[in-house]
N, C-alpha and C positions, 0 to 999 in steps of 0.2 A: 867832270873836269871843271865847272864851274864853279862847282862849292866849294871842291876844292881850292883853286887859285883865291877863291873870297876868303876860304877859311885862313888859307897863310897868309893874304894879307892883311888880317885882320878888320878887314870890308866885312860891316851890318848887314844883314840880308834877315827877311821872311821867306820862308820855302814855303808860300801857299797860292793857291787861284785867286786872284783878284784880291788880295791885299788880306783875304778873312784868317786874323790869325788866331779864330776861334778855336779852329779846327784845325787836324793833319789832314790836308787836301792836297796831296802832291800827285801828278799825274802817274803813272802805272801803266804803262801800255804792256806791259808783258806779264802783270800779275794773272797769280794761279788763282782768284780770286775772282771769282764772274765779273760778280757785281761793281767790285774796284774797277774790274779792267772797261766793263760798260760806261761807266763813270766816267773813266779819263776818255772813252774814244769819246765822249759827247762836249767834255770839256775841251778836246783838243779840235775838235770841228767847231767851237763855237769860237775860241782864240784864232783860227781858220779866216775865219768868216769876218770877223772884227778888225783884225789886224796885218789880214793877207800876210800872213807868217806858212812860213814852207819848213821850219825846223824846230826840234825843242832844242837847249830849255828857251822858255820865250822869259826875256828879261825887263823888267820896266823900272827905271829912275824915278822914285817919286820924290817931292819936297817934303819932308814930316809936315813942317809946320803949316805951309800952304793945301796941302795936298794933290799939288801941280804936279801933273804929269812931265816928266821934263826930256825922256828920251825913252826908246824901247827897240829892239832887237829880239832876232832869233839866235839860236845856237852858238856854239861857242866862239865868244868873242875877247880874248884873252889883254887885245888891245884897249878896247871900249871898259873893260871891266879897270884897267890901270887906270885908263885915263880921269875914271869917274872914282875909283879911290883916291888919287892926288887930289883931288875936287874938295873932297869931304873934308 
């Protein structure tokens, strides 16, 4: 529901862990895929652990140019995501 709402409103987003837009690193807790799914449960205990976050997706605002962290959230927050589109 997230990417969706980013997608219509034409809100920039990275769908990856920690900014790496090396790679497709999207969390997976339910792939049929061992190795993805051990993946995401160690990525999502470590966003856990860091962020005392209780829900995905975990969202973070960052500044391109500064690369300040400016705001973050868990789960879907349909408000937070308008409010930081009118921002940009």
């Amino acid at each position: 529901m997230t990417t969706k709402l980013m997608d219509s409103l034409g809100m920039p987003y990275e769908n990856t862990y920690y900014g790496n837009s090396e790679q497709t690193n999207s969390i997976e807790l339910d792939s049929h895929n061992e190795v993805k799914r051990t993946w995401s449960e160690k990525k999502v205990e470590k966003l856990k652990a860091k962020y005392n976050i209780t829900s995905l997706p975990f969202i973070k605002i960052i500044d391109d140019e500064t690369e300040e962290e400016l705001e973050f959230w868990s789960g879907f927050r349909p408000e937070k995501i308008k409010k930081w589109n009118s921002e940009i």
